[in-house]
Each structure stands twice: as C-alpha cells, then as structure tokens.
N, C-alpha and C positions, 0 to 999 in steps of 0.2 A: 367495936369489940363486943357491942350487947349478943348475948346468948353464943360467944365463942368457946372452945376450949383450950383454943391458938394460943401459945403465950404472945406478950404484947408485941417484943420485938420481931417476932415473925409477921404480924399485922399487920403493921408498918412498913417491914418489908414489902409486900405484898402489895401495898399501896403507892412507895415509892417507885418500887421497880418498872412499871410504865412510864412515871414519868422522863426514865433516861432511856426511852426505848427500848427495853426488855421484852421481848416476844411473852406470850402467854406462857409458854412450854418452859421456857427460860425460866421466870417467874416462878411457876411452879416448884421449877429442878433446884433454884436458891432457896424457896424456902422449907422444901424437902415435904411440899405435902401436893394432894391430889389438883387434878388440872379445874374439874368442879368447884373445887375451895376458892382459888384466884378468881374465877368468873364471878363466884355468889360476893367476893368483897369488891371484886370492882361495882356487879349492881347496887352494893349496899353505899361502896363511899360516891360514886355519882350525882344522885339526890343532895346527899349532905355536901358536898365537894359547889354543886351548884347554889343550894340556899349560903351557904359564906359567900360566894362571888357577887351575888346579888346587891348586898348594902354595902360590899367591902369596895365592888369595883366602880366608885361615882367619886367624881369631881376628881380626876385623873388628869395630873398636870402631863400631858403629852407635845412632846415637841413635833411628831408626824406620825400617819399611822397609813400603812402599807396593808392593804388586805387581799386577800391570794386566794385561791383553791387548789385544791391538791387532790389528784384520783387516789381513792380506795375501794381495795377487790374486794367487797362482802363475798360471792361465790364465784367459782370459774368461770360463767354466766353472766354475772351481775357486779355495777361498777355504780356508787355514788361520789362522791365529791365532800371533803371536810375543807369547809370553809374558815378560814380567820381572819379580825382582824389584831392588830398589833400595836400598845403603844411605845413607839419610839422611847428612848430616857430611861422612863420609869419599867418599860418590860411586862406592862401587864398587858392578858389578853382581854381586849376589851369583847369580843365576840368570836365565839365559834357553835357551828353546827354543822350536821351532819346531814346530807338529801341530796337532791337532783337541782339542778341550776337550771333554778325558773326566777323569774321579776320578784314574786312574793319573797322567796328569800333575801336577792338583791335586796329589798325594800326595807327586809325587816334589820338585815345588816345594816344599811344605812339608817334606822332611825337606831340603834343600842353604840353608833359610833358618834349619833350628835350629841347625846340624852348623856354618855360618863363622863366628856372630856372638861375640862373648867372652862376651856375658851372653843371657840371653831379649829380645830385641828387641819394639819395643810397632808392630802389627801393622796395616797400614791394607789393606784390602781391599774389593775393587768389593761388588755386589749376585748376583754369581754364588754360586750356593750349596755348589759341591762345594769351592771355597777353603779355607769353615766348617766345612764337612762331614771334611775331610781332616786338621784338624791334632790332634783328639783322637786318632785312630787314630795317628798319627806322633809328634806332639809332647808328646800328652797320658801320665798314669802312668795306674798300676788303683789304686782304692779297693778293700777289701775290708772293707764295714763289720761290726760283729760280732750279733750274733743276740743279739736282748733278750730274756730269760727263759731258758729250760731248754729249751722244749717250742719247737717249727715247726721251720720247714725254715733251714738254711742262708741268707744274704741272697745274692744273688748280687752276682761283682765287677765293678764300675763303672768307664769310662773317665772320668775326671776334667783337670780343666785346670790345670796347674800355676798356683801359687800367684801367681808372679811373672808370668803372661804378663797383658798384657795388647789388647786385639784390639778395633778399630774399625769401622766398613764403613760405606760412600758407598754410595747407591744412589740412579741416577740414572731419573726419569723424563723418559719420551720420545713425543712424538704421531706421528703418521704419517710426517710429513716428516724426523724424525731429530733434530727441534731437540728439545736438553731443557726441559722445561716446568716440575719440580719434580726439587730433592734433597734428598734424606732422610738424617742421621747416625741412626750408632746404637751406644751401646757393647756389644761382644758378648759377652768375658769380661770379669771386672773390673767396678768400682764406676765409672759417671759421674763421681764426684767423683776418684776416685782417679787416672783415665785425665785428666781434665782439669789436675791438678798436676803428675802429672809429666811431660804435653806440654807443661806452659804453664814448664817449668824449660829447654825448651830452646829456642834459637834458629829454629825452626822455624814459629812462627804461634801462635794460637789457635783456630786450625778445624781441626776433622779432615777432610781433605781430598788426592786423588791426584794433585792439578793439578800437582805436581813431579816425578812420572814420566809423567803423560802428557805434559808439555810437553817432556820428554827424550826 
C-alpha cells in the first residue's frame, strides 16, 4: 500500500482476487478501478509475495509431493509452461516458475523440493523425462564401488539414489484430440511393495496419481 490512494480494503482485494482465479478484467471490475492499477499491485505484491516464501517455506513436514506443469498462452503466438511443486498435508507450494521445459529448470525444481521438506519426500511425477533425469544429478550421492581382486582398472563412481527416496510417475496417454485414452503407473526408485505401504500409511488414496495438483 506504500505511495497508494486505494483504500486498504480494495488493496487487498486486488491481491486476493488471483488467488481464487479471477481474471485481470474481473479483478479490476470488483475493485472498481482501472486495469493498470491490478497489474502495477500484482508487480508490486510478487517480490514481497516471494521474499515471505523464502524463510517461511523450509522444513515442511510433507507427506508426498506431486509436481506438474501446466501450458499458459502469454500471446496467440507464444506458449510457456507454469511449473509446481506441491506439498501433500500441509498444502504449501514448495516450488513454482514460470519458462520453457528445459533440464535447467527440471534441476533447479528438483533441488527447492529436496532443500524445504524435513525428511526425503516420496515423489509423484508426470511422464516428462528430464524430471527423472534431474534428481540423481541434484538429489542423488556418488557410489564409489571398490575393485575386486588386485589386478584392472579402478571402478568408476556412480550417481546413485538415496536409500530413503522414494519416486512414482503417471504417464498419461493421449489420441489426437487431447482426450486421454490410457494411464500408466510406475515405481521409479524404490520397491513397488515398499512405495505402496508407505503411501497406503497416509491419508492420501491408494493410487499413485497427480489429480491433486492438477486440480489445484
């Protein structure tokens, strides 16, 4: 509200109203002032919106976290991708951003989802591959196994998967028109049996499945 003339509760306004999906125009038309004003407070509460998430979102007791993307149209032209991830239970977003779906992002996702949660969170993930691909380089340690006998060469050292983590992935099939036709699970680290007991220990279902951040 620094340098506004808004009273407060239209401020506020203005600021909630995204969060329950209120289009910009919408937005605007509730709080009865121009379309410029909604934009200059959302660039203003952003910044301030992200420096709270920062010390507030760590050591997040999370029972699973499901991470998705989702297309949006910047222009009739141009399409990126908002990425999130999700903690189960508790509901906080442990990561989002907005770009193109390249590794670097995958990577930087997967290190803000090891770095908040209290323990190794058990891992739900689409059919996109660099998701997979990123959390050994990030999440995972080295093996360095040891050389049997006297004689060869050295083994070389191994990116491995921490013992504790456990990792899921949906992968949805699609026909021409967009409808899904088939989905496939699959445990990716971890034993079937073992990913199966300790999702089936929490309140959360018995299918491995993203239908709770994508319906977020």
């Amino acid at each position: 509200m620094a340098r506004s003339t808004l009273p407060e509760d239209t401020g506020i306004r203005l600021v909630q109203c995204p969060r329950w999906g209120v289009c910009d125009e919408g937005t605007a038309a509730l709080g009865a002032v121009a379309l410029t004003t909604v934009h200059r407070f959302q660039r203003m509460a952003a910044p301030r919106a992200a420096a709270h998430h920062r010390p507030s979102g760590q050591h997040v007791e999370v029972q699973g976290v499901p991470w998705d993307e989702a297309h949006a149209n910047l222009r009739p032209t141009q399409g990126e991708r908002v990425q999130t991830a999700l903690a189960l239970g508790s509901w906080v977003l442990l990561w989002g951003n907005f770009g193109p779906r390249t590794q670097a992002t995958a990577a930087a996702r997967v290190a803000q989802v090891v770095a908040r949660p209290q323990a190794r969170p058990r891992l739900l993930t689409d059919g996109w591959q660099a998701s997979t691909a990123a959390w050994l380089p990030v999440g995972g340690g080295v093996d360095r196994p040891r050389r049997r006998g006297q004689v060869g060469r050295q083994p070389k050292p191994q990116l491995v998967a921490p013992q504790a983590l456990l990792s899921a992935q949906v992968v949805k099939v699609r026909h021409t028109a967009g409808q899904v036709v088939e989905v496939s699970r699959r445990v990716l680290v971890g034993s079937p049996r073992r990913f199966g007991q300790q999702w089936s220990q929490r309140p959360l279902g018995t299918t491995i499945q993203t239908a709770l951040l994508e319906r977020w």
